[in-house]
C-alpha atoms as an extended CHARMM CRD file, in Angstrom:
* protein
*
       157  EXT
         1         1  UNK       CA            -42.4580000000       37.3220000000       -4.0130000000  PROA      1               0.0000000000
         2         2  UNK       CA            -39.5980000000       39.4500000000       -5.4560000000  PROA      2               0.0000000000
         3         3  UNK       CA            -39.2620000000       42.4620000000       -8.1100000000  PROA      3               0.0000000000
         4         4  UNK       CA            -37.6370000000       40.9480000000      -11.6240000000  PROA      4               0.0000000000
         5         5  UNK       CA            -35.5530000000       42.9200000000      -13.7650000000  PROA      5               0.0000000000
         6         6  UNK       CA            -36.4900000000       43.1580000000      -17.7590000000  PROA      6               0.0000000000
         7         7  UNK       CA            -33.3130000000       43.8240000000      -19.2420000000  PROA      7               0.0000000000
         8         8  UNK       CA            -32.7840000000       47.1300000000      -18.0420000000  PROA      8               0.0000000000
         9         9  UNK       CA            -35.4800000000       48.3560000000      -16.3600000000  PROA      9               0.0000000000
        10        10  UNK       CA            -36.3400000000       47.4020000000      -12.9130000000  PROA      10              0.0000000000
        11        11  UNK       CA            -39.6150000000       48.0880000000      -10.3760000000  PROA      11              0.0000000000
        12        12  UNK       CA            -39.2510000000       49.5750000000       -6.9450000000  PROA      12              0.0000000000
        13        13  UNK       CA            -41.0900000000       49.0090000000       -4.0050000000  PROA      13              0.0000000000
        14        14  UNK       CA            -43.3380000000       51.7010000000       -4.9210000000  PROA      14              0.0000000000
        15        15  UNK       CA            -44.1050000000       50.2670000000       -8.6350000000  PROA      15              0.0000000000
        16        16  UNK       CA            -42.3130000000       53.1460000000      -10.1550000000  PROA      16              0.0000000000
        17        17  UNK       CA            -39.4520000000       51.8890000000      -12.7110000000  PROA      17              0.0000000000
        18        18  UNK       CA            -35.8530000000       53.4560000000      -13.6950000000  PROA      18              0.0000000000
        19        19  UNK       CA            -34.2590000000       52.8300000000      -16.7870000000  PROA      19              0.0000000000
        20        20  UNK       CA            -30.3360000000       53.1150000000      -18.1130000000  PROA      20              0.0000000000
        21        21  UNK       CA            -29.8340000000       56.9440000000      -18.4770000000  PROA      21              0.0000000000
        22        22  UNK       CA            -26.3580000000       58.1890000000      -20.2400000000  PROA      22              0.0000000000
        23        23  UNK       CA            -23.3990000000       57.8250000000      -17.7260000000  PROA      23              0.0000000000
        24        24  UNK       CA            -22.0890000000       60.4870000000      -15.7070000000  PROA      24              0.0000000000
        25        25  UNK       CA            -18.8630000000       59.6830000000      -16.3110000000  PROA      25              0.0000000000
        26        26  UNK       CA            -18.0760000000       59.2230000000      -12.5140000000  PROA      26              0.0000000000
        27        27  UNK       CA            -16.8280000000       55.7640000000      -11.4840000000  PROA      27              0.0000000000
        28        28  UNK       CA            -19.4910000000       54.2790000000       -9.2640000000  PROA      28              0.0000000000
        29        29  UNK       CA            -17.9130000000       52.7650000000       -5.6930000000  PROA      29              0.0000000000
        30        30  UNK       CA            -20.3200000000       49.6130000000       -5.0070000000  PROA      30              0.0000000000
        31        31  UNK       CA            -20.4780000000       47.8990000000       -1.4260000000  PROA      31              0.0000000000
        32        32  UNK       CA            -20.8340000000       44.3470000000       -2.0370000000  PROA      32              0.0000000000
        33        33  UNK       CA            -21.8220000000       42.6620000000        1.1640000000  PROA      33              0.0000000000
        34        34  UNK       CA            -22.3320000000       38.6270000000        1.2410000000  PROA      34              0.0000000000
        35        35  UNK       CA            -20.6920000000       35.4420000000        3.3330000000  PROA      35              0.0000000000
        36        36  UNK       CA            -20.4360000000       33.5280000000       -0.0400000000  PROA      36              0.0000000000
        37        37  UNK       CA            -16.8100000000       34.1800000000       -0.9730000000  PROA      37              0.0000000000
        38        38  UNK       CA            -17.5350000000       32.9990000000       -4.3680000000  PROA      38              0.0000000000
        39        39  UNK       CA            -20.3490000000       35.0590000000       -5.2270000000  PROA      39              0.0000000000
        40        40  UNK       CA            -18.3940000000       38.0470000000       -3.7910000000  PROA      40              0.0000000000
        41        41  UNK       CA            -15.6300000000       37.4630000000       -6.4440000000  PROA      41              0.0000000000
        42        42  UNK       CA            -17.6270000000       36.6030000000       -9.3120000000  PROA      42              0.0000000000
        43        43  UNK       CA            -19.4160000000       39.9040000000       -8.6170000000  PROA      43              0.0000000000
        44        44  UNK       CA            -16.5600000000       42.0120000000       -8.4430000000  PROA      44              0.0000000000
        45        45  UNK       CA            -15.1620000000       40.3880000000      -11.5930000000  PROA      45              0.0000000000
        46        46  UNK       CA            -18.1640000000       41.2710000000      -13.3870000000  PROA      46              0.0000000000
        47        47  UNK       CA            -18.8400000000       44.5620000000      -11.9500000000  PROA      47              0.0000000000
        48        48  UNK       CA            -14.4560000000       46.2150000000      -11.6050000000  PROA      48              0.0000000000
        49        49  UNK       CA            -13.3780000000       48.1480000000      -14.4940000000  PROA      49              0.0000000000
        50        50  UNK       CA            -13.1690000000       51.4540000000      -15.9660000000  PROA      50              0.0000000000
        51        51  UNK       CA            -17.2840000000       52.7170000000      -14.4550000000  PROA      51              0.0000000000
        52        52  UNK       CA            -17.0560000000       50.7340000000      -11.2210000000  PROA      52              0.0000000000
        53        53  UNK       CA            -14.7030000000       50.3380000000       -8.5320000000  PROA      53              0.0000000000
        54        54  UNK       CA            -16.1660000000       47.3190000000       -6.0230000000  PROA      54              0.0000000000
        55        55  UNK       CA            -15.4950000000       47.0000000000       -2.1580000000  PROA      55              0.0000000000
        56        56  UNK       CA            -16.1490000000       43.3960000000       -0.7630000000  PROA      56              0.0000000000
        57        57  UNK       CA            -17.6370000000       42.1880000000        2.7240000000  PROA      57              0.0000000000
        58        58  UNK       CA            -18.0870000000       38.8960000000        4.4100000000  PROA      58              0.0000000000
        59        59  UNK       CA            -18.9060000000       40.3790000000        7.6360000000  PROA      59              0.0000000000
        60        60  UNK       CA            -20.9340000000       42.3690000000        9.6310000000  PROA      60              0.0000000000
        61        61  UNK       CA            -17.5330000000       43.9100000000       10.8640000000  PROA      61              0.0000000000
        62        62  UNK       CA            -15.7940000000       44.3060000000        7.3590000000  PROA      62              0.0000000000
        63        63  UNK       CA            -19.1030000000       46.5160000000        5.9120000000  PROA      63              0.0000000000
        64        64  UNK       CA            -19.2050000000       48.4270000000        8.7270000000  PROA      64              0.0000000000
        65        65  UNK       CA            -15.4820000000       48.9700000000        8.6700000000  PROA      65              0.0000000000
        66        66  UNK       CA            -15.9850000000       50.1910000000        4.6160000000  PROA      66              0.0000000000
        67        67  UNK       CA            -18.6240000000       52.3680000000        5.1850000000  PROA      67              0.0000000000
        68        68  UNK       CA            -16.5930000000       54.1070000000        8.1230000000  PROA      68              0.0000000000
        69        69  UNK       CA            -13.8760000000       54.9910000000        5.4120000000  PROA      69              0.0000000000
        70        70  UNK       CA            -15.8350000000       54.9740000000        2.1100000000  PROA      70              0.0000000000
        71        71  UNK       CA            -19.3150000000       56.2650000000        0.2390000000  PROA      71              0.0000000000
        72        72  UNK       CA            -21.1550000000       53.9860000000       -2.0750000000  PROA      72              0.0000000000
        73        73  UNK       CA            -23.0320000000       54.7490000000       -5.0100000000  PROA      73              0.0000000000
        74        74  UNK       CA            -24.6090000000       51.4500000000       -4.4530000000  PROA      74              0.0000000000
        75        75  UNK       CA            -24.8250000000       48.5880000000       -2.1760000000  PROA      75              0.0000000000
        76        76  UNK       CA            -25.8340000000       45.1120000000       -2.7060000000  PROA      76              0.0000000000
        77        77  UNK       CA            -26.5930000000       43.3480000000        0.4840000000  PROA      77              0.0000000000
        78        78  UNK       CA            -27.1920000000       39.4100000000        1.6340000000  PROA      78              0.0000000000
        79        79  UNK       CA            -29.3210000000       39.0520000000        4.9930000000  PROA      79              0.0000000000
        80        80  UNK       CA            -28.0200000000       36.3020000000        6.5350000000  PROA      80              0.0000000000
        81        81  UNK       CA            -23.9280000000       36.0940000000        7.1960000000  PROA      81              0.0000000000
        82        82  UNK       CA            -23.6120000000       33.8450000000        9.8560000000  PROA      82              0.0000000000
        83        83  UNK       CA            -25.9890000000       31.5700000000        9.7380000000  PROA      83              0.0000000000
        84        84  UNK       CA            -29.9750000000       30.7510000000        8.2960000000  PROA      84              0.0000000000
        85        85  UNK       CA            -31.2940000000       32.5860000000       11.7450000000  PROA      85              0.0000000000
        86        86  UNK       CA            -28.6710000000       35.8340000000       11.3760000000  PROA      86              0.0000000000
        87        87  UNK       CA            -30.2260000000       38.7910000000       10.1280000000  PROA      87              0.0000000000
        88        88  UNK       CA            -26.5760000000       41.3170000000       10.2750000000  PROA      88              0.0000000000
        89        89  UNK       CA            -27.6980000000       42.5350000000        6.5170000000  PROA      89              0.0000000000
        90        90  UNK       CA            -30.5580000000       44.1930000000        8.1950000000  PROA      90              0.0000000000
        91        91  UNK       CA            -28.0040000000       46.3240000000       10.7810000000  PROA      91              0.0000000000
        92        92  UNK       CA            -25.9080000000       47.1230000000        7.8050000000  PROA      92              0.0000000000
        93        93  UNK       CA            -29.2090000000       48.3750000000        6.0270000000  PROA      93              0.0000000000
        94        94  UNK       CA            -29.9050000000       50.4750000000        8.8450000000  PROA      94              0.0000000000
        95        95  UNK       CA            -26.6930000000       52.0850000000        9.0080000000  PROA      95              0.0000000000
        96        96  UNK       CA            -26.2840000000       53.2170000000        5.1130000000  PROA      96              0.0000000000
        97        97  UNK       CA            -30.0140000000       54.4730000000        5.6080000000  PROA      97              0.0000000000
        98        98  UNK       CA            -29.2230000000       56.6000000000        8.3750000000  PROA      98              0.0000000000
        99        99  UNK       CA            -25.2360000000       57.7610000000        7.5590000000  PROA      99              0.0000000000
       100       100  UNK       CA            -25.3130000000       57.2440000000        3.4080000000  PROA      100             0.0000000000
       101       101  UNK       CA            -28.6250000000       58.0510000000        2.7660000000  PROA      101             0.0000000000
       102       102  UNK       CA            -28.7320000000       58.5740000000       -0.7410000000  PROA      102             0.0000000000
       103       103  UNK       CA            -26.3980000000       55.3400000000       -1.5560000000  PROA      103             0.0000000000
       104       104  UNK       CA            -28.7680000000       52.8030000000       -3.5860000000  PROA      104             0.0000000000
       105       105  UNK       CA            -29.5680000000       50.3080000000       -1.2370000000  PROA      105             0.0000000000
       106       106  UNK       CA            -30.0720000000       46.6510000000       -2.7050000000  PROA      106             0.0000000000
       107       107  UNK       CA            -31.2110000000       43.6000000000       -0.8940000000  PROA      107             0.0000000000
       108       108  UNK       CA            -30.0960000000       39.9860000000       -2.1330000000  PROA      108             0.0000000000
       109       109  UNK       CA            -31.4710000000       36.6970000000        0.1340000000  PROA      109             0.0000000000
       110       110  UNK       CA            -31.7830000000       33.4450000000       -0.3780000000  PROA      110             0.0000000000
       111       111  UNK       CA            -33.8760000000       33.0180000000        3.0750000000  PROA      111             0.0000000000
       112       112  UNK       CA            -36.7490000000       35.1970000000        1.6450000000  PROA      112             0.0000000000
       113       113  UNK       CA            -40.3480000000       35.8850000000        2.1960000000  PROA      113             0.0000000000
       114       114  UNK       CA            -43.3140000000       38.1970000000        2.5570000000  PROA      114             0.0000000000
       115       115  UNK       CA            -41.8130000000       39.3270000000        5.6780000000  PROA      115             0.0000000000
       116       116  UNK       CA            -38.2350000000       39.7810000000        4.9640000000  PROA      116             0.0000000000
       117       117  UNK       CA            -39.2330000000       41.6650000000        1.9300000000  PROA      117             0.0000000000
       118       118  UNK       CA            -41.7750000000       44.0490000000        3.9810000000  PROA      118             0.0000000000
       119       119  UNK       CA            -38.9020000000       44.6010000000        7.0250000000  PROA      119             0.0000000000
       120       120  UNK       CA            -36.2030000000       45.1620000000        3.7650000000  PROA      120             0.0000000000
       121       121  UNK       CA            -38.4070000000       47.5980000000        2.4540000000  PROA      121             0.0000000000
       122       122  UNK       CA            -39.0310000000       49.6460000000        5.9530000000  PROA      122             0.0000000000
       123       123  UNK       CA            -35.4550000000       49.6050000000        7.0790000000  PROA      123             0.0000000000
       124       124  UNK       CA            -34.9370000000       51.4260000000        3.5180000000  PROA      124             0.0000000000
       125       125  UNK       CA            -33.7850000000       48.9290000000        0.8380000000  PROA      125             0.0000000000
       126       126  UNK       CA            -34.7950000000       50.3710000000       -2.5770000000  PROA      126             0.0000000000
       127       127  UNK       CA            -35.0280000000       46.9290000000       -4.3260000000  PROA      127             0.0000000000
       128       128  UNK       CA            -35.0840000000       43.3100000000       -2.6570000000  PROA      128             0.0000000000
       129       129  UNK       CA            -34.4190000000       40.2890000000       -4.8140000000  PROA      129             0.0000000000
       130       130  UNK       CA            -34.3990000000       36.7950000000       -3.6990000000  PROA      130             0.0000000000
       131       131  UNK       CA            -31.2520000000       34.4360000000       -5.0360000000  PROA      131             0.0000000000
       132       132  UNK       CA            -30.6060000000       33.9910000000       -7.0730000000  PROA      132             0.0000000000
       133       133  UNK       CA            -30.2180000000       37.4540000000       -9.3900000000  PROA      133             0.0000000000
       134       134  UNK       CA            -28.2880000000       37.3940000000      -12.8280000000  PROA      134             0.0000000000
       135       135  UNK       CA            -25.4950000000       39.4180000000      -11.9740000000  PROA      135             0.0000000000
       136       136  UNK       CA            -25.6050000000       41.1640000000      -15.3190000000  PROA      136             0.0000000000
       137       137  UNK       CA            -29.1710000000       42.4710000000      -13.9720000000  PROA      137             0.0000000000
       138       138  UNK       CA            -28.1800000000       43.9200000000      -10.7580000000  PROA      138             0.0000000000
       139       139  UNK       CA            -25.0480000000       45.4650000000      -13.3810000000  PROA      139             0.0000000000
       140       140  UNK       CA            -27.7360000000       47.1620000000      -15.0240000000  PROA      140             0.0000000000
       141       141  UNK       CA            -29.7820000000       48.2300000000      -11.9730000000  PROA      141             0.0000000000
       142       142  UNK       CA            -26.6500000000       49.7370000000      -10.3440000000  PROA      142             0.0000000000
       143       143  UNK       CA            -25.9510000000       52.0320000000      -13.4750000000  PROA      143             0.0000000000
       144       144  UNK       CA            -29.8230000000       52.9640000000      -13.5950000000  PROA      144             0.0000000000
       145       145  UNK       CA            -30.2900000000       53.5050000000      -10.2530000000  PROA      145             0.0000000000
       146       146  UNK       CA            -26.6410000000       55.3210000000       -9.8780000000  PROA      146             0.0000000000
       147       147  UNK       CA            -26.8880000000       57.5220000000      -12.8770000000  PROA      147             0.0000000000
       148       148  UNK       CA            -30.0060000000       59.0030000000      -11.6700000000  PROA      148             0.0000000000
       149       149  UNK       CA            -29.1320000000       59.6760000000       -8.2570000000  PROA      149             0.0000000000
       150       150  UNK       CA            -26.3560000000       61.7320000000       -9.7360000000  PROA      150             0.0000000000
       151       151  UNK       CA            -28.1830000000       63.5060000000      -11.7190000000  PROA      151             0.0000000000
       152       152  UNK       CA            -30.1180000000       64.6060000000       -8.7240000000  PROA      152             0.0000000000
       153       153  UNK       CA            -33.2290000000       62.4080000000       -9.1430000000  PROA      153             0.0000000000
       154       154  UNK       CA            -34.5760000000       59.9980000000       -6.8820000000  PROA      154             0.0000000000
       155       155  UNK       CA            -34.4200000000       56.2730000000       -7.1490000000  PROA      155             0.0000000000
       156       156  UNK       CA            -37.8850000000       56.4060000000       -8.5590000000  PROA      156             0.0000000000
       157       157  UNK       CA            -37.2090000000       57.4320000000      -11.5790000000  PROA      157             0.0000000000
């Protein structure tokens, strides 16, 4: 089971939905955390340019190393970076909920299920998807999701 995105608009864990507001104008840093070097890329490609600056992760070590220096608007996290029984995405999870807690936390697998989904959700993720996820969608859900935050909203909506 996983939340889809309709264009724009996406659902929460709680069934509340955010849509696109007007940008800030702020350029949005976004954590990008997965041990597929080629979906890394392809996401910063899509995602760099004039509203988004992009920080890329293969490892546990490298996130944790990025959010030591850096904040994130956003963070798009995989699960599983070593290996199908590794679960590091869930320590990195833990750490933006507790030291970045208003960062928009986003969790990508392609191992999922009921369970990963309900432990996603209670170590703080604000929207789990399982792979794979246009990567114009998660665009989208970033600038929702971001915009309102800095407006001083929730990620409710």
């Amino acid at each position: 089971m996983w939340h889809s995105l309709c264009s724009i608009k996406a659902v929460n864990e709680s069934g509340k939905t955010t849509q696109s507001e007007q940008d800030t104008g702020v350029r949005k840093n976004i954590l990008v955390v997965d041990d597929e070097s080629a979906f890394l890329l392809a996401l910063k490609k899509i995602f760099e340019g004039e509203k988004m600056h992009v920080e890329i992760a293969e490892t546990l070590e490298k996130a944790m190393e990025l959010l030591d220096d850096h904040s994130f608007h956003a963070a798009i996290l995989d699960i599983r970076l070593t290996g199908v029984l590794a679960e590091e995405g869930f320590e990195i999870l833990e750490r933006i909920k507790r030291d970045h807690p208003s960062t928009l936390k986003i969790v990508l697998t392609g191992y999922g299920s009921d369970e990963v989904m309900e432990r996603a959700y209670v170590l703080g993720a604000d929207y789990y998807f399982e792979k794979p996820v246009a990567p114009h969608n998660l665009r989208a859900l970033i600038e929702a999701g971001t915009s309102n935050i800095a407006k001083g909203g929730s990620h409710d909506g």
